[in-house]
C-alpha positions, 0 to 999 in steps of 0.5 A: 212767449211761444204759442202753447206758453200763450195759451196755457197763460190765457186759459189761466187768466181766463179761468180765474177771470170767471172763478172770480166774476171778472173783479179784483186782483187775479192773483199773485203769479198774474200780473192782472187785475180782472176789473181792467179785463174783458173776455172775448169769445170768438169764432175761428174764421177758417176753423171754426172753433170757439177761443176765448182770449182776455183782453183789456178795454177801454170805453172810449167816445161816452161810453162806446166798448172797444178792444184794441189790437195791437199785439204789443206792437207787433207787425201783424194783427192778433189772430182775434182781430182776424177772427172777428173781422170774418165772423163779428157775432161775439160774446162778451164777459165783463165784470160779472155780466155775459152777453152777444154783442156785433165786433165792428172795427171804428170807421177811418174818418173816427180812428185818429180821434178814437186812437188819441183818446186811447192813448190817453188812457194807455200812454203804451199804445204810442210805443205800440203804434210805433213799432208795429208799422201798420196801423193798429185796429180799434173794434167796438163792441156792440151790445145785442 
């Protein structure tokens, strides 16, 4: 998928993501279920413009909020990672809750753990990891 067919794709499920108030089936052309999904607003790090990208989450550790960046297994990181890396004050849209939390990515000595219990949830990421030759950030997000 190329770059503009990415973000028509993204505006859609973003747009039926909130018409919906982040619960149920997004419909039959999407192949997502909006409970599974978190919308992430950031701040471009060089540009300085608000995007929006729906991401899956996982609560990991009892409870702890995290978005993983994988990009399906691509050698670079998505270019939200790098946004919420410069700038970590974001917004959060969650079921039909929005609020500001702090992106923070999980500290070496836990991701190893954290990664194990992701990849209990989402067996795919394994394949992820292995294609993508770099290791495959896990950000918290903090509630503030």
């Amino acid at each position: 998928m190329n770059r503009q067919a990415a973000i028509a794709f993204n505006s859609q499920v973003v747009e039926r993501f909130r018409a919906q108030r982040g619960s149920g089936p997004l419909g039959d052309d999407l192949p997502f279920n909006a409970d599974g999904l978190l919308l992430l607003t950031h701040t471009g790090a060089r540009s300085g413009t608000r995007r929006t990208n729906p991401l899956g989450y996982l609560e990991l550790d009892g409870g702890r909020l995290f978005v993983v960046a994988s990009f399906m297994g691509a050698p670079r990181h998505p270019d939200w990672y790098h946004n919420v890396v410069a700038r970590p004050e974001v917004e959060v849209e969650l079921g039909g809750e929005s609020f500001p939390a702090l992106a923070s990515e999980a500290a070496a000595g836990e991701h190893a753990r954290l990664f194990a219990e992701a990849v209990s949830w989402w067996p795919f990421l394994e394949d992820h990891q292995r294609r993508a030759g770099r290791r495959i950030p896990l950000i918290e997000l903090l509630r503030r």
